[in-house]
N, C-alpha and C positions, 0 to 999 in steps of 0.2 A: 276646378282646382288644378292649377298648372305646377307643379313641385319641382322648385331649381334649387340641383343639391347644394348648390351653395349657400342657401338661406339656411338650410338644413343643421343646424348648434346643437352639441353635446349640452345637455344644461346639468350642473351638478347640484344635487340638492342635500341640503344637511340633513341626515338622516339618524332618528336613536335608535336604542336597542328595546323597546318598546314595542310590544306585540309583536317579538320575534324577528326585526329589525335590524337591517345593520346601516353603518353610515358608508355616506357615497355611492349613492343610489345616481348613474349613467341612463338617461334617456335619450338613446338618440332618435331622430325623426318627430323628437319633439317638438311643440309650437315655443314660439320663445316664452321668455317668463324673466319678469323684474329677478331682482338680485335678492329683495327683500321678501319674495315670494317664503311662504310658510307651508313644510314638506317638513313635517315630524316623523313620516313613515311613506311605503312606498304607492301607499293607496289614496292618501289625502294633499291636496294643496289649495292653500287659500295664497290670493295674491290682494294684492292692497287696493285694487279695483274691485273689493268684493267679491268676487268671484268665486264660485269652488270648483273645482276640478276634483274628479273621482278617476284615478285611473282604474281601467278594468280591465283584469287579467285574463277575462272570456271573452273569446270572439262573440261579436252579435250579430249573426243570420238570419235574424227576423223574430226572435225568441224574445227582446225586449231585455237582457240582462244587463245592457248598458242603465236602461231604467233601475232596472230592479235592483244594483247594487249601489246607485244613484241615492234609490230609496234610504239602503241602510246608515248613508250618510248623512244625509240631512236627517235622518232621526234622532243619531244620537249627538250630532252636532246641533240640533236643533235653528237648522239652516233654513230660509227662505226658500222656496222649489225654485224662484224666478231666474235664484242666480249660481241656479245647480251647473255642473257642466261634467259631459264626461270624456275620454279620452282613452285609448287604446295602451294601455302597458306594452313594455317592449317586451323582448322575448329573454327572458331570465329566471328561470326556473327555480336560481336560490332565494328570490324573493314574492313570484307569481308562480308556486308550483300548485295545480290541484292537490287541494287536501285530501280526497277522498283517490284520489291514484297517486300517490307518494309524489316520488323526485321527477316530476315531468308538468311542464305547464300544456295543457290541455282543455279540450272542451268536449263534452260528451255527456253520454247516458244522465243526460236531465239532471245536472250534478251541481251548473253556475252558481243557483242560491243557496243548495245546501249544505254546501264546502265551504261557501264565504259568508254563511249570513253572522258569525261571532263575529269572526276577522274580521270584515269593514266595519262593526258595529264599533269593537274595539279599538280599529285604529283611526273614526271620527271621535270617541268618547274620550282617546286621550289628546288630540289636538283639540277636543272644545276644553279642558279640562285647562291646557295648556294658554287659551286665549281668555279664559278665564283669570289665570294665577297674573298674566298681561297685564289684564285692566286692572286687577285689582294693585298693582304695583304703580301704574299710573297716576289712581286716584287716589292710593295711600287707604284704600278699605280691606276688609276681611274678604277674602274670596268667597267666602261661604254668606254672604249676604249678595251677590251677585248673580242675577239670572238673564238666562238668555232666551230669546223667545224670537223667533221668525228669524234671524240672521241678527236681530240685535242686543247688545251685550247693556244689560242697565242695573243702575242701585238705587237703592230710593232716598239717598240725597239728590237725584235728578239728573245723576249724570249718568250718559248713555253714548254709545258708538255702535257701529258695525263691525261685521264679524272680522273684516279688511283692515279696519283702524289700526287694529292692534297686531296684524300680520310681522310685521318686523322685530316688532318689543317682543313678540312669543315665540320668534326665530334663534332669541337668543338663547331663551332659557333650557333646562335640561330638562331631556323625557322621560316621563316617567314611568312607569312598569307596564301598569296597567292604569284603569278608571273605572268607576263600578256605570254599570249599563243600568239603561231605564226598564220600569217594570212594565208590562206589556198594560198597564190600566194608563200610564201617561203616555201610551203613542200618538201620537201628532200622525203619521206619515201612514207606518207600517198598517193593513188591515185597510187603506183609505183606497180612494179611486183618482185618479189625476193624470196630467196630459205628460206623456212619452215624451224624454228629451230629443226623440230623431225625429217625433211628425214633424215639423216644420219642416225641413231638412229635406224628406222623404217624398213631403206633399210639392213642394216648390222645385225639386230637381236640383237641390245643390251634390252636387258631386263629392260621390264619398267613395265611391267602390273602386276596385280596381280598375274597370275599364277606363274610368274617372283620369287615369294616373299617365302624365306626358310629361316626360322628360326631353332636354335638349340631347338630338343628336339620338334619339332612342329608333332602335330598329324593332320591327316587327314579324314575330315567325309566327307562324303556322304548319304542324307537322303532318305529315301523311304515315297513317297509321298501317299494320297492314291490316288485312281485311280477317285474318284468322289470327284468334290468338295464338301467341309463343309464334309468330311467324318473326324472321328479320329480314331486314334488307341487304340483298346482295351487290345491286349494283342501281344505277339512276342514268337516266338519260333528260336534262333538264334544257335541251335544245328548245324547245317550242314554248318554254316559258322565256325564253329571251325578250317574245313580241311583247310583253306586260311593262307597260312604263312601271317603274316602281321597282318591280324586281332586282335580288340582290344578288344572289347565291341560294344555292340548294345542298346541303351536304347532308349525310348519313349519320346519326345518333344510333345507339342503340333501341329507342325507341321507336324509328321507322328514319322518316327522311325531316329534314328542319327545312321547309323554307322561308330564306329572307326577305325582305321586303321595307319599301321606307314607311308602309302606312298598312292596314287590316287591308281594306280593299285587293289591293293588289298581291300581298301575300295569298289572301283564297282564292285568288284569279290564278294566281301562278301555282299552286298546289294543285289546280285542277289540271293540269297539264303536262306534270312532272310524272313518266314514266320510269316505272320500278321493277323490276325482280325482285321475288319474295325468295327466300327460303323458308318451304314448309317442312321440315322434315321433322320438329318438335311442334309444329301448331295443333292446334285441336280440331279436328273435322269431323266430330258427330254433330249431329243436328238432333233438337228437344225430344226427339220422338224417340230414338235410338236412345239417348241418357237415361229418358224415364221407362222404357224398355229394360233395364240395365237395374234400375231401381225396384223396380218390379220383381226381377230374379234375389236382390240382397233381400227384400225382406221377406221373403221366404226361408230365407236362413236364418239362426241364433245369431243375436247381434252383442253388443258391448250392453251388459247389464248398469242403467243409468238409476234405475230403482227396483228395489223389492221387495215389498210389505207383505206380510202374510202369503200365499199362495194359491196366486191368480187365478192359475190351470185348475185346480182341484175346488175354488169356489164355480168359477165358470160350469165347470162340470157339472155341479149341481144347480146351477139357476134356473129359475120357473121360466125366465125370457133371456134373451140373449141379443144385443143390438150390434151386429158389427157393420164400421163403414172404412171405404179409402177414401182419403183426402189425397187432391193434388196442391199445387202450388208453382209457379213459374217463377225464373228468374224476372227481378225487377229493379226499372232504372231507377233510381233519384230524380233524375231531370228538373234540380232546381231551375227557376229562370235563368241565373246566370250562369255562365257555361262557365267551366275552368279556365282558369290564367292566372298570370304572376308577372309581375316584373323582376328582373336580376340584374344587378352590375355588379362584376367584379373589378376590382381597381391593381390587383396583384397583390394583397395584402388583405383585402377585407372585402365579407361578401352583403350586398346591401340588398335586401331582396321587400318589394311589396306585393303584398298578398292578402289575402280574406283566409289566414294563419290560424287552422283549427289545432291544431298540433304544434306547438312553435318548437316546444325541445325536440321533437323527431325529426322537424324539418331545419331544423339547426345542425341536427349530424347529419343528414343528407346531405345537403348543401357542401356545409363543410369538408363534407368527404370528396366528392364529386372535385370542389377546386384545390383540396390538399391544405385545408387552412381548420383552425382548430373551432369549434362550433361556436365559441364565446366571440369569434371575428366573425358571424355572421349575425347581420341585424336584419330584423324584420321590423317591419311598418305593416301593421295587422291593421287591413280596412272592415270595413262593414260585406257580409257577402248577400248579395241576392237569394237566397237559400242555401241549405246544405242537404240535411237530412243523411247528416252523417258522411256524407261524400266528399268534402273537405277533410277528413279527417284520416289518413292513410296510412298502414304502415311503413311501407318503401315509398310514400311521399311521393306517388304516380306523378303528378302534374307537375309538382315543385320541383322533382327531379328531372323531367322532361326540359323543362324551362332554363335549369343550371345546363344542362347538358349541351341544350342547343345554345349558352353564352357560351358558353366553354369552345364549344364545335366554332362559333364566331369568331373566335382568337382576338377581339380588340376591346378597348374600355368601352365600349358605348353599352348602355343598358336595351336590352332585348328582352322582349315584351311578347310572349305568349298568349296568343288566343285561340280558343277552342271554338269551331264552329256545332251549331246543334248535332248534327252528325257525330263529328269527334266527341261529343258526351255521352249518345244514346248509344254508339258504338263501343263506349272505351270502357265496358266493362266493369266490375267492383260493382255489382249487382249486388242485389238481396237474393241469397240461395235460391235455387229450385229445390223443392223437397216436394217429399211423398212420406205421410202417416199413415197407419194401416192401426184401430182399435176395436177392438172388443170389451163390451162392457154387459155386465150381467146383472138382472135384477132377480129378487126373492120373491114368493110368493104373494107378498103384501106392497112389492111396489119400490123398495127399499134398493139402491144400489150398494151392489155388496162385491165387485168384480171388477178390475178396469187393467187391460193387456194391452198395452200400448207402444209401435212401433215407427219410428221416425228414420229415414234415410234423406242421407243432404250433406253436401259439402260442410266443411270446418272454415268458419271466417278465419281463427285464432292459430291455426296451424299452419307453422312456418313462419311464423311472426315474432316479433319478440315480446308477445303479449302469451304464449303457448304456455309456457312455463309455467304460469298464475294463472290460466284458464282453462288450461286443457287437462281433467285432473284422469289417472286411470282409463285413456281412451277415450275422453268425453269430453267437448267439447260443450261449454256449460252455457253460450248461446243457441245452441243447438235444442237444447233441452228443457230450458226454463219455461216455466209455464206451466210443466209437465210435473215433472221431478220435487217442485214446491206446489201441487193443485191447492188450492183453500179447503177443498172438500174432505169430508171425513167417510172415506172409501176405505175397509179394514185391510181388502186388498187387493194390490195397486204392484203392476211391474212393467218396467220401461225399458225398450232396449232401444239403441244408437246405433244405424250404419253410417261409418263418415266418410263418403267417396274421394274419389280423383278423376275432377274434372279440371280440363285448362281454360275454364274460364274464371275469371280473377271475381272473387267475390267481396262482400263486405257489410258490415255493420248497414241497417235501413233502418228511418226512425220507428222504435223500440222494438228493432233487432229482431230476435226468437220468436220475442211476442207475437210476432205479425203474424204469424201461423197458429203458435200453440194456443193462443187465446181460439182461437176460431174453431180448430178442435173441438176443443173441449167443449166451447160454448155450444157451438152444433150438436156435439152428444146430447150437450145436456137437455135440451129441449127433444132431440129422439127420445131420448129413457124416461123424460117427463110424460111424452104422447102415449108408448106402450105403457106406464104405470099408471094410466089417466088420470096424472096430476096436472093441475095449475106449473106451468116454467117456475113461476117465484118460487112457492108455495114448496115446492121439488128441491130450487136452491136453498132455500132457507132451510132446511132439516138438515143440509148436510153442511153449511153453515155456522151451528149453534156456536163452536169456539173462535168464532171472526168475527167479531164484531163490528169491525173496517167498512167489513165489505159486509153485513146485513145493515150499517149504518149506511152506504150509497145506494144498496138494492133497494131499500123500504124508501129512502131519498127520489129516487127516479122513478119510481112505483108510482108513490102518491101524488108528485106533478104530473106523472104523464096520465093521472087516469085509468091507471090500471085495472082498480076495481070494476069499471064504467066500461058499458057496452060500447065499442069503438062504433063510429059513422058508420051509415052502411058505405058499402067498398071499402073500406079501412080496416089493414090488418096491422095486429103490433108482435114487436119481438125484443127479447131481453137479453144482457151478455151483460157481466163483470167479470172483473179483471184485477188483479194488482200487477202494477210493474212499477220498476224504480221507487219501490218503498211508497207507489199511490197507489188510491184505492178508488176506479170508477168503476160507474152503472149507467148504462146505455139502455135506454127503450126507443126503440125503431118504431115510426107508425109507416105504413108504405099502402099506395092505392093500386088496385089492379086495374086495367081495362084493357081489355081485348089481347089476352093472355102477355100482356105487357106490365112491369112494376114501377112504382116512381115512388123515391124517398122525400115523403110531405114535410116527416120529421123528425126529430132527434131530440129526446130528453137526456141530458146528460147531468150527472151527479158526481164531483169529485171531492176525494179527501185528500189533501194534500200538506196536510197540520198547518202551520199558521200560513196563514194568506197575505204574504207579502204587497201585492200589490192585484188586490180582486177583478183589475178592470185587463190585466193582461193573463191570468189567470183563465178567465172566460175566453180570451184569443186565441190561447193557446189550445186549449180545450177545443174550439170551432176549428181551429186550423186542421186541428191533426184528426176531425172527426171527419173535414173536407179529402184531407190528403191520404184518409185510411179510404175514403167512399171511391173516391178518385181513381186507385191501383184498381181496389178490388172490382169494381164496376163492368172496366174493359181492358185494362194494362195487363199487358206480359211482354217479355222476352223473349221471343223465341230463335232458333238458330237452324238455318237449313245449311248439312253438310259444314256446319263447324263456322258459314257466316249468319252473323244476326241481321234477322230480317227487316226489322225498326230503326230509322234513319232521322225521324223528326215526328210533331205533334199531331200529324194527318194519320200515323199509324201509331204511336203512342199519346192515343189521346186525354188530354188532363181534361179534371172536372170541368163542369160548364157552370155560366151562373145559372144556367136553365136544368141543372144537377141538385143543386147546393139547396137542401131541406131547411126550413128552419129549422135554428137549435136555440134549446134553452138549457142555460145552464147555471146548475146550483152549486154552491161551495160548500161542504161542512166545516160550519163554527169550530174552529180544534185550537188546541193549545199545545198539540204536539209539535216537534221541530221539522221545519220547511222539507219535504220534499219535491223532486221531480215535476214538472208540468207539459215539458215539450214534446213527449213521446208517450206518455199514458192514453191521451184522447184515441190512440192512432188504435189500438190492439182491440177495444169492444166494439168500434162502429160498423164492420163486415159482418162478423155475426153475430149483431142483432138485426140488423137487414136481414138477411139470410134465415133468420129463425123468422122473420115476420113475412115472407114468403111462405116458408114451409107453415106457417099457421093457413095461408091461404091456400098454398097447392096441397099438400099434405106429403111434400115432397123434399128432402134435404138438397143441398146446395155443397153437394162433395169436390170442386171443383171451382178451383179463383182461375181469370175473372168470373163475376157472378151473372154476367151476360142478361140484364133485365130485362132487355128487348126480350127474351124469349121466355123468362122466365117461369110463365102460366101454360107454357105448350107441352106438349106431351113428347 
């Protein structure tokens, strides 16, 4: 896909005040579209080729949302899948804002379907509503004897069309409020299994991403970071990138050094040769050992009270057993396949920017700011991203501002084109926290958990953002804490304290966030407190379960597939973990085999509630992915930092899962009829520990410390 802005047409589509709507709905970087094209609202168009177009307000990184809100259309449109299509929403916040985060269009915390599952519902129900009152005006019938069925419109006088036929005739008429939605017994679509509108796309190599994206006349940068955080550049010596045919210029950004170039090659060639002066005098120069040194002394102090239910201290005091352990945790990268980039051209007037646009309103005031132009003159062209995992999605808009800045620093109209080599990703920080929990939990004479003193230290994603205000409540940074502060368990009592440090390394949201530790926790306890009570793990959760039925509905779920009651294989040990996060409710059972004091995950029962199951075949992906990507970090990944540089440059030191890693998984849905939650980031929080607990079933040994290093797992 070659993109020459001049093919590039504002299309204006008639727009009602129907499902919150307004008219004169601006696309730009849209593909063209007939004039008769039919756009009742900013999420639906049909054109007289049949066709549907769904535009979708969520970026898609792999999570399948283009599908899945795909789905909600042709439901209530009761559309043909063949002649589904979808398309990227531009960046406009008064008509594509998440609903579940106010006035901001956005992608995040597992939110795509169920922010939008009414909204698209409603806004195909009132354009099938509308292509109905069409035909029925055509053939001179009652609308209400008119049904639609696969994409076609018929009466049983025998006259029938397509959904397209009537695009024009239903162009003209007025929108209407609303339209009453189908009841969840006539789904056609929703609850069903069916083929992803991007495999083709994805399996054939058609170009969608950023990389994808050539402009005439387009330069190419590449930035030299420095090597410690909060460092800048002082000065450059860009003599010896002269010899690189290609090379353009090297100038100074606030983000390190920008070098030019006419193509990627020669920009990484010439970035390796550009000599810098740093200024350290704000950088950060501890290294992991020193930070968690550092952490070690906080939590030995009173911290910021984040819970406290009855009184910890004074139950503790008196318990028959007492379990305390320290968890660590290491900074970690994201390391989607695709590295960061963007495109930018400014024209002196208007900022056109392409990108895999997690955040479009933030990265509309960045931009904006950055060239001095007001955020509604910058347009994004949101592609498809090779992953995210949350790393796309930025406060200060790291990358996209990096990119503005180095067009800006170019001083001409040509578009300049940002790419990140692996380095520049595993390097550039916006980690998932280091942390360190220290708990103490106490049991009663009969076994009973009746005590839980729990203390977590670790950077604040939320602090210093402008998300602080709404998350950071009384000291407490509430992804810091989650996990924790809402446990499922019926513990009388329960107190939680927060240290929230200062580190300069730039941290950030990792798929499901907090979770990624505090599930592990806890889940780890739980199986300690089960061993010294010589209970059964289940059996243990289950008691203190009785008012969750969510989650005794996935625990009993992944219990009974995986066998639980059943003597595992010899060499076969297993381990359990649930979890809620993002309003879902999984259960994991880990089975893992020992030899020769070494563990390997054979496999994974997993169990998700996630109320209705929009689309069950991506559902299970999701679930596999993040049960891959949870095994993946915790396995062998960290971050670490010697003397304030990180040590991890690429995949040889930050190694992702293998196929010769990846356990089978099975996984099961619970039948619900509650409304859609979260899928992307729930799998990721119970798949460590229940590994981890199905070790300690084998070693008799917990696993206080990520990575979980299997290789040694069985050794003493």
């Amino acid at each position: 896909m070659t993109i020459q802005p001049s093919r590039r047409a504002f299309i204006k589509i008639a727009a009602g005040t129907g499902v919150g709507l307004v008219i004169g709905l601006d696309l730009p970087f849209a593909s063209a579209a007939a004039v008769e094209t039919f756009a009742p609202n900013p999420f639906v168009r049909i054109a007289p080729d049949n066709t549907v177009t769904v535009l979708v307000k969520h970026l898609d990184k792999g999570q399948g949302v283009a599908t899945g809100l795909s789905t909600l259309v042709a439901e209530e449109l009761d559309a043909d899948w063949r002649q589904m299509r979808a398309e990227f929403a531009p960046a406009d916040a008064s008509k594509y804002n998440n609903l579940l985060f106010g006035p901001i269009q956005a992608t995040g915390g597992s939110s795509s379907i169920a922010n939008s599952f009414l909204q698209y519902r409603q806004a195909a129900a009132v354009a099938r509503a509308m292509l109905i009152a069409a035909a029925a005006a055509v053939w001179g019938v009652p609308a209400g004897e008119i049904v639609v069925t696969r994409g076609v419109l018929s009466h049983k006088s025998g006259k029938s069309g397509a959904l397209g036929d009537f695009a024009e005739a239903a162009s003209k008429l007025d929108v209407p409020k609303d339209a009453p939605l189908k009841s969840a017994s006539d789904f056609a679509y929703i609850g069903k299994t069916f083929k992803r509108l991007d495999t083709e796309a994805k399996i054939t190599g058609q170009p969608i991403y950023t990389q994808d994206v050539h402009l005439d006349g387009m330069v190419v940068v590449s930035v030299v970071h420095p090597p410690r955080f909060g460092a800048v550049a002082k000065s450059i010596d860009a003599s010896a990138a002269q010899s690189v045919k290609g090379f353009l210029d090297a100038k100074i950004i606030p983000q390190g050094v920008a070098v030019y170039a006419t193509s990627t090659w020669p920009a990484f060639k010439a970035k390796g040769l550009v000599k810098v002066e740093w200024d350290e005098e704000k950088a950060e120069k501890r290294g992991s050992a020193e930070i968690l040194a550092e952490y070690r002394k906080l939590a030995d102090q009173p911290g910021v009270v984040a819970r406290n239910d009855g009184d910890a201290d004074a139950a503790l005091g008196s318990s028959a057993q007492v379990v305390e352990a320290e968890f660590t945790f290491p900074y970690l990268a994201h390391a989607a396949m695709e590295p960061m980039n963007a495109v930018v051209k400014f024209d002196g007037d208007t900022v056109r920017i392409w990108s895999a646009s997690q955040m479009q309103t933030i990265d509309q005031v960045v931009a904006g700011a950055i060239f001095g132009v007001p955020p509604a003159r910058v347009l994004i062209d949101t592609k498809y991203a090779g992953g995210s995992f949350g790393r796309r999605a930025v406060p200060n808009s790291d990358y996209l501002a990096e990119a503005a800045m180095a067009a800006k620093a170019w001083g001409k109209p040509d578009p300049v084109k940002l790419v990140w080599r692996r380095e520049d990703d595993m390097r550039g920080g916006f980690y998932r926290p280091m942390y360190l929990h220290r708990v103490k939990a106490g049991l009663d004479g009969v076994g009973n958990l009746v005590a839980w003193k729990h203390v977590i230290v670790g950077q604040s994603i939320f602090a210093g953002t402008g998300f602080e205000k709404a998350l950071v409540k009384n000291g407490v940074d509430v992804s810091s804490v989650e996990g924790v502060t809402d446990m499922p368990y019926a513990i009388p009592n329960v107190h939680a304290e927060l240290h929230t440090t200062k580190v300069g390394v730039p941290v950030l949201w990792w798929r499901s966030v907090g979770h990624t530790h505090t599930a592990y926790v806890v889940e780890n306890m739980m199986d300690q407190l089960a061993a010294k009570a010589n209970k059964d793990p289940i059996d243990f959760r289950l008691a203190l379960l009785k008012e969750k039925p969510r989650h005794v509905g996935v625990l009993k779920l992944a219990a009974e597939k995986a066998g639980w009651m059943k003597v595992a294989p010899a060499g076969r040990f297993r381990g359990v973990a649930v979890h809620e996060s993002f309003h879902s409710f999984v259960a994991q059972v880990a089975e893992v085999s020992m030899s020769n004091g070494k563990a390997k995950v054979e496999r994974i029962v997993c169990a998700v509630d996630c109320g209705v199951a929009v689309n069950p075949d991506i559902i299970k992906a999701q679930m596999e992915g993040g049960i891959g990507y949870g095994l993946g970090a915790a396995m062998r990944d960290a971050i670490t930092l010697s003397a304030g540089v990180v040590d991890q440059g690429n995949f040889d030191a930050y190694e992702p899962l293998r196929m010769s890693d990846m356990p089978q998984v099975d996984v099961h849905i619970v039948a619900s009829t509650e409304k859609p939650t979260g899928v992307g980031e729930p799998g990721v929080p119970p798949a460590a520990p229940a590994v981890a607990n199905a070790v300690f079933k084998a070693t008799g040994r917990p696993i206080l410390a990520l990575p979980l290093d299997l290789d040694k797992a069985g050794r003493a």
